[in-house]
SEDREN-847902 format. One record per residue: x, y, z of N, C-alpha, C in turn. Coordinates in steps of 0.001 Angstrom, whole numbers, plus 500000, padded with zeros to 6 digits. Each point is the difference from the previous one (the first is absolute). Layout:
N
XYZXYZXYZ/...
***
This chain:
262
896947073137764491498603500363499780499942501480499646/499231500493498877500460501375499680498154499975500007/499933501384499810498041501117499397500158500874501160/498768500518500074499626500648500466498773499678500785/500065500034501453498866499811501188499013500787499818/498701499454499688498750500572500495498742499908501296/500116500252501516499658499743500770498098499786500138/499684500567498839498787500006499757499145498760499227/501007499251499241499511499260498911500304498614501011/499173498878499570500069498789500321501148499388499606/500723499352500001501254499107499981499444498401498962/500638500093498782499851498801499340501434499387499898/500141498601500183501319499316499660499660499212498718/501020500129498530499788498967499754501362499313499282/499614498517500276501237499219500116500205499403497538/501232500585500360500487499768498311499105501025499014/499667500825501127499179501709498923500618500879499124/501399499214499208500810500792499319499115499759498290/499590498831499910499910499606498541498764499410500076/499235499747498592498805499228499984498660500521500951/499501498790499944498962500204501086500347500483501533/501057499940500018500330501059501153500225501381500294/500589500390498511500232501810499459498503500306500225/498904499248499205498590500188499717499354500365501054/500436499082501360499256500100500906500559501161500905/501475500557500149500658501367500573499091500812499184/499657500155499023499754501185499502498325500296499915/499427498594500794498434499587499691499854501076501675/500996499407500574499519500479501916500554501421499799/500674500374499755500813501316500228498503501193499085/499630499424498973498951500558499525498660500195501310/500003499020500819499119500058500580500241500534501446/500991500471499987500178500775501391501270499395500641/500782498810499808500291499033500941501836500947499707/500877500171501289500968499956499878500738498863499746/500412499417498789500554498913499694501476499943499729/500502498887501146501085499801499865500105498530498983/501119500799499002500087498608498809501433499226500787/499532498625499739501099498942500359501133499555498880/500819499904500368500528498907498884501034499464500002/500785498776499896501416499624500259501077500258498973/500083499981498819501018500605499240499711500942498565/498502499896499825500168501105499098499948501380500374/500899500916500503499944501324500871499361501130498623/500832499654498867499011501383499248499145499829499583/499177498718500023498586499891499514499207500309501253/500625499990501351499649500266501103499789501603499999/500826500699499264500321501234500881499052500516498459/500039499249498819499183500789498993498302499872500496/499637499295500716498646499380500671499693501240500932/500734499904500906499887501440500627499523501235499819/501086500116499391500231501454498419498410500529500030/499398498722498916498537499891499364499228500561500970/500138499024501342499149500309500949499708501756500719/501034500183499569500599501455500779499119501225498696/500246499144498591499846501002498893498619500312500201/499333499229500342498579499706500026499142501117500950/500822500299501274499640500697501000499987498881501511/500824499042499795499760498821501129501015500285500791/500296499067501442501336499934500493500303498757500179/501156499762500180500622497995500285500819500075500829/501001499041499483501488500041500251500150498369499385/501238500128500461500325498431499210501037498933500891/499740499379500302500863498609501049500219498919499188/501451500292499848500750498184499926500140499235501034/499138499038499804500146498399500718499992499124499269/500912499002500371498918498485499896498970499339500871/499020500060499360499138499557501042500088498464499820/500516499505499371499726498387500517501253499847501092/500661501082500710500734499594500999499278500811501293/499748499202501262499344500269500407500425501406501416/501191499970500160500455500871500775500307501269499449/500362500387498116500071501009499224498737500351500147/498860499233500204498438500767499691499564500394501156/500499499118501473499699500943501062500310501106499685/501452500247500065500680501540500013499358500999499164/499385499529498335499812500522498933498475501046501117/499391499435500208498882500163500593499872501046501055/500975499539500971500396500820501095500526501568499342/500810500020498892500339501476499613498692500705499483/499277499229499413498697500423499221498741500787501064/500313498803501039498650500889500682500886500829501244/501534500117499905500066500808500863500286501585499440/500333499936498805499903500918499169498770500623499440/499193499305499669498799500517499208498540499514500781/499873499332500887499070499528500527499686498589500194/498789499644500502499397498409500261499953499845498334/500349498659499509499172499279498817498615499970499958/498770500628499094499111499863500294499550498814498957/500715500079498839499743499025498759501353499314499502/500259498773500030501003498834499616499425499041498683/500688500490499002500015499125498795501143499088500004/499927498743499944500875499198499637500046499837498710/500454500312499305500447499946498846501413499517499247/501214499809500603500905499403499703499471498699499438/500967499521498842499748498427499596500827499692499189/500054498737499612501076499620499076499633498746499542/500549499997498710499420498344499497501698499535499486/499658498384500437501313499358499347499330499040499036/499236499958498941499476498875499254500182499146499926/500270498805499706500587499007499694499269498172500574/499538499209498940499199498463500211500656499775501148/499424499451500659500471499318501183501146499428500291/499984498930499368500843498859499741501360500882500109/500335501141499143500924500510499712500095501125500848/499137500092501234500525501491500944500939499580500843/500818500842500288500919500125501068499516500536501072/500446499177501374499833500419501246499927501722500246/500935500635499454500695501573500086498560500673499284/499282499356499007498844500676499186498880500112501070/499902498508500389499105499911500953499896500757501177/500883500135500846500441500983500849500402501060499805/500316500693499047499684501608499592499069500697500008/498800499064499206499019500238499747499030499904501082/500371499101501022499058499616501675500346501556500891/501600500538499575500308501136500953499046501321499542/500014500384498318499748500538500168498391500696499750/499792499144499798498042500274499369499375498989501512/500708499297501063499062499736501122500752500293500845/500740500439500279501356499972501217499712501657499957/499904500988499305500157500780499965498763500701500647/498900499370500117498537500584499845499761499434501446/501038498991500971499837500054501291500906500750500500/500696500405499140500841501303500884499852501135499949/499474500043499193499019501662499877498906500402500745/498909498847499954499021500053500710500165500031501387/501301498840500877500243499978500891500406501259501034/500797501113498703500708501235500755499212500943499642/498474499814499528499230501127499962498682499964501022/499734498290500646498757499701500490499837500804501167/501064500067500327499875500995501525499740500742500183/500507500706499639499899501385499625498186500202499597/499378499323499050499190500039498890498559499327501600/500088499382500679499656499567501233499447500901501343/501463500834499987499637500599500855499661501772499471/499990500122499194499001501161499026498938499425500271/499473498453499207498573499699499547499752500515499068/500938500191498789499897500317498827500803499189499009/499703499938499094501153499250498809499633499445498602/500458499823499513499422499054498759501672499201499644/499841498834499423500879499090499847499551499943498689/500363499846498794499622499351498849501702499537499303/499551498254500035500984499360499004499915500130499162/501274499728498788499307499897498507500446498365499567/498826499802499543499731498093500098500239500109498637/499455498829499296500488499968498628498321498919499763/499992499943498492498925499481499416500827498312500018/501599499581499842500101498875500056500177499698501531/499322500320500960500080499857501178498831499052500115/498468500691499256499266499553499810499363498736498786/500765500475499030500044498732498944501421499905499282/500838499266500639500960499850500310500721499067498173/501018500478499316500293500254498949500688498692500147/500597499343498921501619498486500002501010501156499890/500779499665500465501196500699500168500533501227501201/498926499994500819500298500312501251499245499700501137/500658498839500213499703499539501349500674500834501292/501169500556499840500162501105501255499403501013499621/499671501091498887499387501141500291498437499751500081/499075498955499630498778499713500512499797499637501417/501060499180500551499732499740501513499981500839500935/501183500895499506500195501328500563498856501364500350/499269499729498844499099500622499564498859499859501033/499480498634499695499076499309500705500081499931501478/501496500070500318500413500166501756499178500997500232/500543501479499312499603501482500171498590500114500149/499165499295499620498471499582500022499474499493501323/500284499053500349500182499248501305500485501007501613/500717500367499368501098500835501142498752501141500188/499888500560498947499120501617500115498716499154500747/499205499315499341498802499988500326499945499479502005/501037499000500221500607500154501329500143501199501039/500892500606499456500135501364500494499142501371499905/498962499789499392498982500753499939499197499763501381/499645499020500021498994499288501229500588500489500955/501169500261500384500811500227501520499713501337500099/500658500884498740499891501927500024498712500262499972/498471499224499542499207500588499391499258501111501441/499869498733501681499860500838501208500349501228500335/501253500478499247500998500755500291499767501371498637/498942499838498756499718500922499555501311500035498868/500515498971500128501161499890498690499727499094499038/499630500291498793499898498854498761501029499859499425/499919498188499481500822500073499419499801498795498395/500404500111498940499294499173498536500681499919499106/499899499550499264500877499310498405499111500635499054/500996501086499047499935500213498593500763498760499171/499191499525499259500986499314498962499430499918498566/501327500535499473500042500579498871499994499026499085/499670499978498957499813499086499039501130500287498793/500943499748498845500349500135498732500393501946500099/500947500392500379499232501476499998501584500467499249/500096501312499252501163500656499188501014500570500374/500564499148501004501500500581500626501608499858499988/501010500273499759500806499648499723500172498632499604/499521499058500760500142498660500086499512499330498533/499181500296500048499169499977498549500746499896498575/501199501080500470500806499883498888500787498821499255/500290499197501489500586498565499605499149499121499256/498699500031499861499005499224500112499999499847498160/499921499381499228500245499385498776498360500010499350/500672500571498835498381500482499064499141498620500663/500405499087499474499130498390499739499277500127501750/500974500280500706498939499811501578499173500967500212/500092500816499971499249501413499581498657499816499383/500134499602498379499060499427499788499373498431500527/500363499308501198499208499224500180499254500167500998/500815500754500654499256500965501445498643500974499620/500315500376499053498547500892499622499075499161499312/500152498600499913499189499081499812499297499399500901/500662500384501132499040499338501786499345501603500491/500157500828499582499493501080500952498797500614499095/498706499567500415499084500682499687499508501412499085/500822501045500600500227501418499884500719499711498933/500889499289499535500814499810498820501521501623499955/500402500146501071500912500422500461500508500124501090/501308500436500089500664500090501253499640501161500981/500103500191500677499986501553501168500889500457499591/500060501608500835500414500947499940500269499990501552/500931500537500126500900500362501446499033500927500957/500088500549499352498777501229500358498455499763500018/499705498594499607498634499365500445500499499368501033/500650499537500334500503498981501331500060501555501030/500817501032499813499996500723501196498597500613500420/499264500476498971498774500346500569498922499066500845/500452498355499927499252499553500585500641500465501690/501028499457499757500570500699501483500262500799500455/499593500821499492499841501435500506498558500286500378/499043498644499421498527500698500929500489499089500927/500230498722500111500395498999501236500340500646500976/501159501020500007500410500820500957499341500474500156/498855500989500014498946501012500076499073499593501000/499206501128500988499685499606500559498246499293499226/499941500197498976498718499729499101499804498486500096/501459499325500404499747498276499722500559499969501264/499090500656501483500416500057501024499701498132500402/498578499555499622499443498962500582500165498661499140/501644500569498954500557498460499533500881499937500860/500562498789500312501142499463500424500002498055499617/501350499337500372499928498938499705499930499311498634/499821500687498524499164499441499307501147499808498968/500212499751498649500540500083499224499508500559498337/500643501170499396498908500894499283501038499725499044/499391499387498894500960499310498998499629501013498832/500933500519499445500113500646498685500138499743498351/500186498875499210500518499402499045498966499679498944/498917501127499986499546499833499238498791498755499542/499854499574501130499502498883499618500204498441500082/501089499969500122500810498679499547499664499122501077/500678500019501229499832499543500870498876499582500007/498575500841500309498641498764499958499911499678498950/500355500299498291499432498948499687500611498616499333/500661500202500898501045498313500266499631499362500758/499490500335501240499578499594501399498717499286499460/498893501041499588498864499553499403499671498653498487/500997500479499143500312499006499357500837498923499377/500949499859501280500765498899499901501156500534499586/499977501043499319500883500249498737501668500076500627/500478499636501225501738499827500552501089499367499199/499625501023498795501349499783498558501230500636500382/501195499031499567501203500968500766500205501152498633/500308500940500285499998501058499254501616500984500402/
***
């Protein structure tokens, strides 16, 4: 774990904050006061260039390799974090991973990669921060859900279920912390411009901007600003809810039938 401690600033974790909507969101909190420690399991210089930014900016971090879909690496991960830099006051789950692939044709190993680390991961995070986050009476929890969580795509039946768990789970675990002055809620992002994207083939591209209203994808940096007011104390009296980003899409599929696999 390398940065520099600031005893003054609030403590943000976030999990896979090297790249994407996770760089977006280190650099969304660190803007906003938050000492953010970036996570990540093997990309270290997109880790340590994330930082960098954060630092260039006038922010402070640091940076922790874990895996968080293992659940005794994320105790520990946790334990150095707040014994070093303080309580967690804000936990992004953000790690995720997709294995695509029709059903028929997934492998057990897809299925269970994908269960460790986009739901396995988000009870082990939450688990080694609730306490802590409890006995403050402070916290914010925000997952990052996905738009096929909510209108759920052909061709992934593990990263939609997964998705949809993360939905279930939060709105659960909200109800228990909410006594306790800790929220906790689902961002989910819709179609948005991140590495991933790159794989993604002109023809789907264009059929995807054929379901989304807005008639484009997000920006990384629209996904972090939502969570960066989420964290704030401004959206003190949300919790539980799920604050979907995608432009559109999502309702108006819901509303008009429209559940085209895309």
């Amino acid at each position: 774990m390398t940065g520099q401690a600031e005893s003054k600033r609030p403590v943000a974790l976030v999990t896979g904050g090297s790249r994407g909507i996770g760089r977006a969101t280190s650099l969304e909190l660190a803007q906003r006061g938050y000492f953010v420690v970036v996570n990540y399991v093997s990309h270290a210089e997109s880790a340590e260039s994330t930082l960098a930014e954060i630092m260039r900016r006038g922010g402070q971090g640091a940076i922790a390799q874990a895996d968080v879909s293992d659940y005794d690496a994320t105790q520990s991960c946790v334990q150095r974090i707040q014994k070093e830099h303080g309580p967690i006051k804000v936990l992004v789950n953000n790690a995720g991973i997709t294995r695509d692939g029709m059903f028929m044709m997934m492998t057990e190993k897809s299925w269970t990669r994908v269960m460790q680390v986009n739901l396995d991961a988000v009870f082990n995070c939450c688990k080694a921060v609730s306490r802590t986050m409890v006995a403050k009476r402070q916290g914010v929890i925000i997952n990052i859900g996905s738009g096929s969580g909510i209108s759920p795509r052909a061709g992934q039946v593990n990263y939609s279920t997964s998705k949809s768990a993360v939905i279930g789970f939060t709105r659960s675990l909200a109800r228990e912390l909410a006594p306790h002055h800790v929220r906790a809620l689902v961002v989910a992002p819709g179609f948005t411009r991140t590495e991933m994207a790159d794989a993604v083939s002109p023809s789907a591209i264009a059929e995807s901007l054929r379901l989304i209203p807005m008639g484009r994808w997000g920006q990384p940096e629209e996904i972090a600003k939502v969570i960066g007011f989420m964290a704030s104390d401004d959206a003190g009296f949300i919790t539980g809810t799920t604050v979907v980003v995608d432009g559109g899409r999502a309702g108006a599929e819901q509303d008009y039938g429209l559940l085209t696999p895309s």
